[in-house]
C-alpha positions in Angstrom: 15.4 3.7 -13.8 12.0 2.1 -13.9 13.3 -1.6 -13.6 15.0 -0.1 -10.4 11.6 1.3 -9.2 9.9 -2.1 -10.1 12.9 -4.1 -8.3 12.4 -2.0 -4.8 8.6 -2.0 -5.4 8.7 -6.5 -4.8 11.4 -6.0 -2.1 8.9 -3.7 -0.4 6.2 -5.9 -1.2 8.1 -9.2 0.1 9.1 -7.1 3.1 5.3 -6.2 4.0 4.5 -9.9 3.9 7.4 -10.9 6.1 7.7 -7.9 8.3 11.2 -7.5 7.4 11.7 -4.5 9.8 15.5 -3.8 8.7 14.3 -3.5 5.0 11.7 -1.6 5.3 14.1 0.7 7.4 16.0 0.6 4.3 13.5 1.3 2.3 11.7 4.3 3.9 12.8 7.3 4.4 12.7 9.1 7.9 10.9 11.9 7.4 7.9 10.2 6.1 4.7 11.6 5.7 1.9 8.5 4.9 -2.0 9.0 5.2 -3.4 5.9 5.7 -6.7 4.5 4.7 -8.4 6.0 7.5 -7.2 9.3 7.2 -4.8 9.4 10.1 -1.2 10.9 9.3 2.0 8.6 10.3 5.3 8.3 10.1 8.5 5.8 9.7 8.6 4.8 12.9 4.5 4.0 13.3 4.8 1.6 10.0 7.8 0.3 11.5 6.2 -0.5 14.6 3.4 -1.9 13.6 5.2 -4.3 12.2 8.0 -4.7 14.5 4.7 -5.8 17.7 2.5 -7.2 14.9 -0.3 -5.2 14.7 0.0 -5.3 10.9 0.6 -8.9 9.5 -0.1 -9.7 6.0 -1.0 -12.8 4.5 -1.3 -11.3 0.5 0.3 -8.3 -0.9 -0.9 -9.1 -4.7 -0.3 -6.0 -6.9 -1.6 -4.7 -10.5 -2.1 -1.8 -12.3 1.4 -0.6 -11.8 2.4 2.7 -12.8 5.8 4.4 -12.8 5.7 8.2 -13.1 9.1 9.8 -13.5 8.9 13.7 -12.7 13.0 13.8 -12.8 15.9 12.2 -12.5 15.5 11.8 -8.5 11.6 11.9 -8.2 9.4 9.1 -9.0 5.7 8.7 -8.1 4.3 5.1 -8.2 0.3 4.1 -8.5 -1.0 0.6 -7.8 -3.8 -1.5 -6.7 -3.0 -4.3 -4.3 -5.2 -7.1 -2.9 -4.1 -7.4 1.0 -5.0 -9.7 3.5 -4.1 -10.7 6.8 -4.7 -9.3 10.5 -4.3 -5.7 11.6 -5.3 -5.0 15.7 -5.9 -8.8 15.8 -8.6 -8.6 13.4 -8.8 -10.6 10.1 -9.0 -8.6 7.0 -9.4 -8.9 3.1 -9.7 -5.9 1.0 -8.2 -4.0 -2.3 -6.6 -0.8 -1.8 -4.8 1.5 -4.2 -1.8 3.2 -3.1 0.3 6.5 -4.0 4.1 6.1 -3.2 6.5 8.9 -3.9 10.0 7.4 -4.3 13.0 10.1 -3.8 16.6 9.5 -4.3 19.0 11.4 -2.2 22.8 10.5 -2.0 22.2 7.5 -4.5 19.5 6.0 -2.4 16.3 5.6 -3.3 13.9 5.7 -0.5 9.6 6.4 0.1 9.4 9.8 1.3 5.6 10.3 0.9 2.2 8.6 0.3 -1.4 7.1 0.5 -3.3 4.6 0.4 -7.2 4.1 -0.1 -9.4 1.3 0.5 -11.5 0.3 -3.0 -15.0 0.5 -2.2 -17.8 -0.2 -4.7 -19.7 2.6 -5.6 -22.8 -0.2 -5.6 -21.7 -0.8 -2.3 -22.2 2.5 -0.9 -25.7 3.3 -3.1 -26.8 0.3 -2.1 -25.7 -1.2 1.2 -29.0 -3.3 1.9 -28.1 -6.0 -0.9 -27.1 -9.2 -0.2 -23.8 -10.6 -0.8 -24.5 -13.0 -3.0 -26.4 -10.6 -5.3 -23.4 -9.2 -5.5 -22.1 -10.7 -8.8 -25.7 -9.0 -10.4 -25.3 -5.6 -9.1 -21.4 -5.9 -10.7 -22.7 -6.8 -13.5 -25.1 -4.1 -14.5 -22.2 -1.4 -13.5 
């Protein structure tokens, strides 16, 4: 079961960088329930519309730190960072998120019923906000 997880986890990923609307149709369930980074609650069709018009495009989907939890035989939970970049609203962005997918099978589909997804913010970065960038690498370092 977990190579199946892993092989709908890169045709979701290859689906958010090509804003494959008909898979990720496939791939989500409809009654949805995401909270995105910024706290705001959506549904299937909001992710699908964003990237039906284009508000999301991405650019980089790299993922690590993949985990597969199994609770049973139709309920798997998935934890993983990702690097993402690209344009969302027209604006250019580059950041590291970690996301919390709940994968469901019903009728012998398996589909994304529920999730979230955080932005990774440095805790250095919010102690300390008057640094300069390229002191950066210092600050990481004594973490």
């Amino acid at each position: 079961m977990e190579t199946t997880i892993e092989n709908l986890e890169e045709k979701l990923r290859q689906a958010m960088l090509t804003s494959d609307v008909p898979v990720l149709d496939e791939l989500i369930a409809d009654d949805l329930v995401w909270t995105m980074h910024t706290g705001q609650v959506v549904n299937k069709q909001f992710d699908l519309d964003a990237h039906r018009s284009g508000l999301f495009q991405f650019t980089k989907v790299e993922t690590s730190d993949r985990q597969i939890h199994q609770y049973d035989s139709n309920c798997i939970v998935v934890t993983l960072k990702a690097e993402l970049a690209g344009t969302s609203s027209g604006e250019a962005f580059s950041a590291a998120y970690r996301f919390t997918r709940v994968w469901v099978q019903r009728q012998n589909r398996w589909q994304i019923v529920a999730g979230h997804v955080s932005q990774v913010i440095l805790f250095w970065m919010v102690i300390y906000p008057y640094i300069p960038s390229g002191l950066w690498h210092l600050v990481a370092s004594c973490s």
